[in-house]
C-alpha positions in Angstrom: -41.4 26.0 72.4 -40.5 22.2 71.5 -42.5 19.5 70.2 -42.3 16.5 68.7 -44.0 17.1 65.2 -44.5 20.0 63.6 -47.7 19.9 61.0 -47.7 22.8 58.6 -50.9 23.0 57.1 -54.1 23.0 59.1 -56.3 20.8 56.2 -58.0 17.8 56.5 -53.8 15.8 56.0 -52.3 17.7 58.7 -55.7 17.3 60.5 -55.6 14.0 60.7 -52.0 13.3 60.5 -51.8 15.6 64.3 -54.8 13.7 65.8 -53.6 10.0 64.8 -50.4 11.0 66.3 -51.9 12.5 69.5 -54.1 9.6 70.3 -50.6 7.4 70.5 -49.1 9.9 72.7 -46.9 11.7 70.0 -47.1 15.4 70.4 -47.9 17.5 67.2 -48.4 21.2 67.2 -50.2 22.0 63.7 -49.6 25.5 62.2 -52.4 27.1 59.9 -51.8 30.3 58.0 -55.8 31.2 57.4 -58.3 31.1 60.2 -60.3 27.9 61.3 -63.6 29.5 59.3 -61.2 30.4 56.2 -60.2 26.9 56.0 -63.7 25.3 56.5 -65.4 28.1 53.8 -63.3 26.2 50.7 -65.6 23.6 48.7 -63.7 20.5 48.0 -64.5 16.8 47.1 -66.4 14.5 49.4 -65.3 10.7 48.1 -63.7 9.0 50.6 -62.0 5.5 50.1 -62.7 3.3 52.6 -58.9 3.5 53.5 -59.4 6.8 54.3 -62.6 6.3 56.3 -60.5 3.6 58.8 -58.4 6.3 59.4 -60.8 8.9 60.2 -61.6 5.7 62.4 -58.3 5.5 64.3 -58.2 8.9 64.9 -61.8 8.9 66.5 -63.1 12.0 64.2 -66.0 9.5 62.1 -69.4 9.8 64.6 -70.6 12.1 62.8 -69.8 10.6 59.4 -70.8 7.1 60.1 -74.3 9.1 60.9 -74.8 10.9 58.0 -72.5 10.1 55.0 -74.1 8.1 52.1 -72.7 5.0 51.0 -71.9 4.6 47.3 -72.0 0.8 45.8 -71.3 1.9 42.5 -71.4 4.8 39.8 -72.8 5.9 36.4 -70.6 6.4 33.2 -72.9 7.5 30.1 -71.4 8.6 26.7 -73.8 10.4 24.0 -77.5 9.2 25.4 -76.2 5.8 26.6 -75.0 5.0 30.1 -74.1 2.0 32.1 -73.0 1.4 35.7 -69.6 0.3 37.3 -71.1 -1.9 40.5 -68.4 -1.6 42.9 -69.6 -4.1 45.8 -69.7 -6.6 43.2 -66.0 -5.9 41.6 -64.7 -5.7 45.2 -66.9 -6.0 48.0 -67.0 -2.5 49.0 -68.0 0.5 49.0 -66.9 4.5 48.7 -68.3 7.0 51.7 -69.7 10.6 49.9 -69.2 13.2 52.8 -67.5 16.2 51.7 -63.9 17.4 53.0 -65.2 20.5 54.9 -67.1 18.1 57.2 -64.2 15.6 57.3 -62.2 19.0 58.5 -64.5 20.6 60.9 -65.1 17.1 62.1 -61.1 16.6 62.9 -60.9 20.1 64.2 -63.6 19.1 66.5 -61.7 16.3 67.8 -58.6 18.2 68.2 -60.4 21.0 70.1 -62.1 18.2 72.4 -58.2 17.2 73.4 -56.3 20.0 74.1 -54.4 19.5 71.0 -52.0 22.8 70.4 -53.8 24.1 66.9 -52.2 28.1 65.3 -54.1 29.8 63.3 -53.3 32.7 61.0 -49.7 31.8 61.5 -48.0 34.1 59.0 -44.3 34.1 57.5 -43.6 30.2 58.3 -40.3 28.8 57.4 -38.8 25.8 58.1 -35.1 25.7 59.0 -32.2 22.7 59.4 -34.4 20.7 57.9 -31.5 18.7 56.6 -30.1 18.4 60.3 -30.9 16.3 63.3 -32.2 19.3 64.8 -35.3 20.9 62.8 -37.1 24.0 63.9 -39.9 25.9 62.5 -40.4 30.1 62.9 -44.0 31.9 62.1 -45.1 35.1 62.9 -47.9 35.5 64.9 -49.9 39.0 66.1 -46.8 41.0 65.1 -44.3 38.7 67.1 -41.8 35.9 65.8 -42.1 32.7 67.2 -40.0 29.3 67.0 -40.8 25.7 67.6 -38.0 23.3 67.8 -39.2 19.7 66.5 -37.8 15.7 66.3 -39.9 16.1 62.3 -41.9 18.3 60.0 -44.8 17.2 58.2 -45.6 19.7 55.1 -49.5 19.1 54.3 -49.8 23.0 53.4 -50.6 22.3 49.8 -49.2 22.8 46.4 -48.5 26.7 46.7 -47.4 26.4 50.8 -43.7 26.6 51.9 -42.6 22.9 52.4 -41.9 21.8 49.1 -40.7 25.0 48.3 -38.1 24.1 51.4 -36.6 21.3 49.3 -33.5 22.5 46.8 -34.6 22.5 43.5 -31.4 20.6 42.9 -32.7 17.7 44.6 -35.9 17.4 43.7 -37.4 16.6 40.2 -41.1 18.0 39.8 -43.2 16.0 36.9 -46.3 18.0 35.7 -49.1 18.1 33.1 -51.7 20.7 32.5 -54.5 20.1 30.8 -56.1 22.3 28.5 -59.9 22.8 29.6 -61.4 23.6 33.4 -64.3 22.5 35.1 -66.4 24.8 36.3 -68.1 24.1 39.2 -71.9 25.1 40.7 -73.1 24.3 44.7 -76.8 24.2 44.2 -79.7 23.0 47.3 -81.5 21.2 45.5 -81.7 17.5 45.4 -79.1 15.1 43.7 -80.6 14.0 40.2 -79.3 10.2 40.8 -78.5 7.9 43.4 -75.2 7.3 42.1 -72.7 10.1 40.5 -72.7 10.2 36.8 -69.8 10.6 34.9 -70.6 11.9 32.0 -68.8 12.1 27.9 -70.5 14.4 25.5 -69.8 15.7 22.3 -70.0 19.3 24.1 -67.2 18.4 27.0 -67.8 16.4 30.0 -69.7 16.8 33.0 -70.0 15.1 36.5 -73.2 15.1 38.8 -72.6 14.6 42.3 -74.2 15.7 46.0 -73.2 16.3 49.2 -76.2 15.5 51.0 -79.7 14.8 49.9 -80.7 18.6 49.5 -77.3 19.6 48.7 -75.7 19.2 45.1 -72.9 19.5 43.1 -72.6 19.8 39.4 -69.4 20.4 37.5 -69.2 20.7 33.3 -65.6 20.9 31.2 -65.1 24.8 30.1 -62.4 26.5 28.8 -59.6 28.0 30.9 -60.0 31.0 28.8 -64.1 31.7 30.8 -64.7 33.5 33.5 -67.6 32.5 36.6 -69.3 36.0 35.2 -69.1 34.5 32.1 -71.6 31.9 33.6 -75.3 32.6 34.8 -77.1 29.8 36.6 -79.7 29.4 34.0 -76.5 28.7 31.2 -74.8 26.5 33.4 -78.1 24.5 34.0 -78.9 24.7 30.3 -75.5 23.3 29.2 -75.7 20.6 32.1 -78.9 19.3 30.4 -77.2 19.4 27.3 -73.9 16.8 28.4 -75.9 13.9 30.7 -78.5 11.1 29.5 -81.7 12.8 28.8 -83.8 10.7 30.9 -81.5 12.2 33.8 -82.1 15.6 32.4 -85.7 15.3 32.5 -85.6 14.9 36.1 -82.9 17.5 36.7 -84.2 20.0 39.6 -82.6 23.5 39.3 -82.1 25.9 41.6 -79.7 29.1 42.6 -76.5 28.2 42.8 -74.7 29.2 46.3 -71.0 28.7 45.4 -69.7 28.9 41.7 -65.9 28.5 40.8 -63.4 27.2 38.0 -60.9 25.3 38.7 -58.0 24.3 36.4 -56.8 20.4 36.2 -53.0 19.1 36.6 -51.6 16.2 37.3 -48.0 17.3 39.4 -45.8 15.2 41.5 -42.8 15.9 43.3 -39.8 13.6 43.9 -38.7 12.7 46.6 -41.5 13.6 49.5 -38.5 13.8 52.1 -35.8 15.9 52.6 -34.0 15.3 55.9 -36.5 15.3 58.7 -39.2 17.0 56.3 -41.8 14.9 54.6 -44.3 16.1 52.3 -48.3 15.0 52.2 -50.9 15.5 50.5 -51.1 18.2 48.1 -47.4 19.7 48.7 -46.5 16.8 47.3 -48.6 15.6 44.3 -51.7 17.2 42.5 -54.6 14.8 40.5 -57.3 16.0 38.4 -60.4 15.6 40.1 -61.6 12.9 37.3 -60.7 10.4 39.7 -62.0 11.5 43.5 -58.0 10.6 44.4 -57.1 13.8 45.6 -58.0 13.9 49.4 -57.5 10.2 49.5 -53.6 10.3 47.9 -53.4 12.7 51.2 -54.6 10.2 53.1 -52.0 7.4 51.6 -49.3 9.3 52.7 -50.8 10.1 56.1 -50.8 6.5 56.5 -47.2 5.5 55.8 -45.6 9.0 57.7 -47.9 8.2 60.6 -46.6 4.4 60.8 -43.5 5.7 59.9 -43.3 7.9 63.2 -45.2 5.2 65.5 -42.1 2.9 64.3 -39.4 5.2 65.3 -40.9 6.6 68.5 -42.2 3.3 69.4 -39.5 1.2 68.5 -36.4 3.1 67.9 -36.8 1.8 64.4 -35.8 4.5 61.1 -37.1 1.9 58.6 -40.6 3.7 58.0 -39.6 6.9 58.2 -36.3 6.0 55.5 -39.0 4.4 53.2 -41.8 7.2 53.5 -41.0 8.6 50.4 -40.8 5.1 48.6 -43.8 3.6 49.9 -46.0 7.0 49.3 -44.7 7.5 45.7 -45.9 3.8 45.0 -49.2 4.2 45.3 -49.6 7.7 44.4 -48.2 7.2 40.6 -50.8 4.3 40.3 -53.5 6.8 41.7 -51.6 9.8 38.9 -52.8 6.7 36.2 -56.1 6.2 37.2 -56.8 9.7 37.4 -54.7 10.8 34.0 -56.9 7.8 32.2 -60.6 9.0 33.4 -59.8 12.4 33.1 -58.9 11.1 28.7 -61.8 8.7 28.9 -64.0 11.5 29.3 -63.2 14.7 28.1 -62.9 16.6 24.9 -59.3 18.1 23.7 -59.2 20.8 21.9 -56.7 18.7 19.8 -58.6 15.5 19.3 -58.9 14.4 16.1 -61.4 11.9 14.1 -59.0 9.1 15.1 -59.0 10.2 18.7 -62.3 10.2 19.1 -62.7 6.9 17.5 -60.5 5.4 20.1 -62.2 7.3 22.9 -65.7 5.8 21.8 -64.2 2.4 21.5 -62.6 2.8 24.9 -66.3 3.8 26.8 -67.6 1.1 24.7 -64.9 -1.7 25.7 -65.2 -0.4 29.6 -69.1 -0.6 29.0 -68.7 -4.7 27.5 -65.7 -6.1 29.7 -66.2 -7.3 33.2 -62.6 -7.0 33.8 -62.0 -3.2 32.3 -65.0 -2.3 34.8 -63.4 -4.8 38.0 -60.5 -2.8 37.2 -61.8 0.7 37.3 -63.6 0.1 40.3 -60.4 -1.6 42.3 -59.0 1.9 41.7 -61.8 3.8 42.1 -62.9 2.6 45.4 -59.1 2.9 46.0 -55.9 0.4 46.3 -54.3 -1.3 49.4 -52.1 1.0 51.4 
């Protein structure tokens, strides 16, 4: 078989990286290890920058969204019993979208399946080969039998553990990494969100984050210790240390409720240098890793969707190598400064096991600072609702 681009990775990056393509007459064949229900069974993040949203756009996959995501203007930070809001249409005129990534993915595969566009699942075994060479192919093994796809590109969006990166020597590229020293643990509840608006949230006992999915749908996450276990968790202590970490006035109103998905999930900040190698380029998670402090994660992926798609429009449209030469560049940009916003909530707002007095001091005087300057919240919320690609 021969294509023009192969995708590895059948998440919401390669997703949307194969339909953008498609819909300028590019052909992309996108290879997914799990199957389609696999994929759309993992819970993930739901903020989308309106960057990402245009995209989503482009690639006509956002009926559904514009229908029934919720708009965000703003969002809560509180620190002991106090809170105060970051108003986002007012710092920058817009808005984020709150629709969570399993919808943004079943809505993409949706509008792949509606085109005919050439999607693999449980595609076992993939390597990528010549990757260095004018003359790329991929090889997977599917029901038993080896097959290979010759290709122009690769696009590696099959996340931090997936083969792409791995693909790259380790003699020319430089990984960067930090691991933080708690976890959040995380509870899927149907019940109805306790505010409007997520709360951030800074307690002496660790942080904690209310958010939703939809208005009977939400999700809750408090700082543990990479040391617990989910068993080590029953609804009723979650809930009771929830109420323990947010503005009592929000914790009065909290409505409870079994919980239908519970996990813990360890935070890193990584980042790989360079994202191409050859005719390889890596998005998304293959690439970079943020904590989830910041809601960058699915939209870094989208970033770099951006640039490799323009990148490939440029040289199939226009014989042109400049975008495609300046991926990594361009990507890496924008994705440090999203590494810093992310690194800086993520210290705003949670307790180290090796904070002392003084740290906490600063900490307080940070929230406090953020909560009294127009400019410290104009800046968190340029970031927050996402730079310019």
């Amino acid at each position: 078989m021969r294509t023009q681009v192969v995708i590895v990775g059948g998440g919401p990056s390669g997703l949307l990286l194969g339909q953008l393509l498609h819909r300028k007459g590019i052909d992309a064949v996108v290879l997914e290890r799990k199957t389609r229900d696999y994929v759309l069974g993992r819970i993930r993040a739901g903020i989308l920058e309106q960057g990402f949203v245009s995209l989503l756009r482009e690639a006509g996959a956002a009926e559904r969204m514009e229908r029934e995501a919720f708009i965000h203007d703003g969002t809560i930070i509180s620190y002991d019993d106090a809170q105060f809001g970051i108003d986002f249409k007012k710092h920058t005129g817009t808005s984020v979208v709150l629709y969570g990534q399993t919808e943004v993915t079943r809505d993409l595969y949706d509008a792949r399946a509606a085109v005919g566009a050439k999607t693999v699942f449980e595609a076992a075994d993939v390597a990528i080969h010549g990757a260095d060479t004018d003359a790329p192919y991929v090889t997977y093994v599917k029901d038993g039998r080896e097959e290979r796809i010759d290709c122009d590109f690769v696009a590696g969006c099959d996340g931090f553990h997936g083969v792409s990166r791995q693909t790259i020597p380790e003699s020319v590229r430089t990984d960067y990494e930090k691991v933080y020293p708690f976890g959040w643990l995380g509870i899927l509840s149907e019940t109805p969100p306790v505010n409007d608006e997520l709360i951030y949230a800074n307690s002496t006992r660790g942080f904690a984050l209310c958010s939703m999915r939809n208005a009977n749908l939400s999700r809750y996450y408090i700082q543990c210790s990479l040391s617990d276990h989910v068993e080590d968790w029953s609804d009723q202590a979650f809930w009771d240390e929830l109420r323990r970490r947010i503005p009592a006035e929000a914790a009065d109103r909290l409505v409870t409720g079994p919980s239908i998905e519970k996990s813990i999930a360890p935070l890193r900040s990584f980042v790989t240098e360079p994202m191409r190698w050859g005719r390889l380029f890596l998005c998304g998670d293959a690439a970079h890793i943020v904590p989830p402090t910041g809601a960058k994660g699915l939209n870094t992926a989208a970033s770099d969707v951006h640039y490799l798609y323009h990148g490939l429009l440029q040289w199939y449209e226009e014989k042109d190598a400049e975008g495609i030469d300046r991926y990594s560049e361009k990507a890496l940009a924008r994705i440090w400064k999203a590494e810093r916003f992310s690194w800086w909530m993520t210290s705003l707002l949670h307790r180290f096991p090796d904070q002392d007095p003084f740290d906490l001091k600063m900490q307080r005087a940070e929230l406090e600072f953020l909560r009294d300057s127009d400019a410290a919240q104009a800046a968190l919320a340029q970031n927050y609702v996402g730079l310019p690609y």
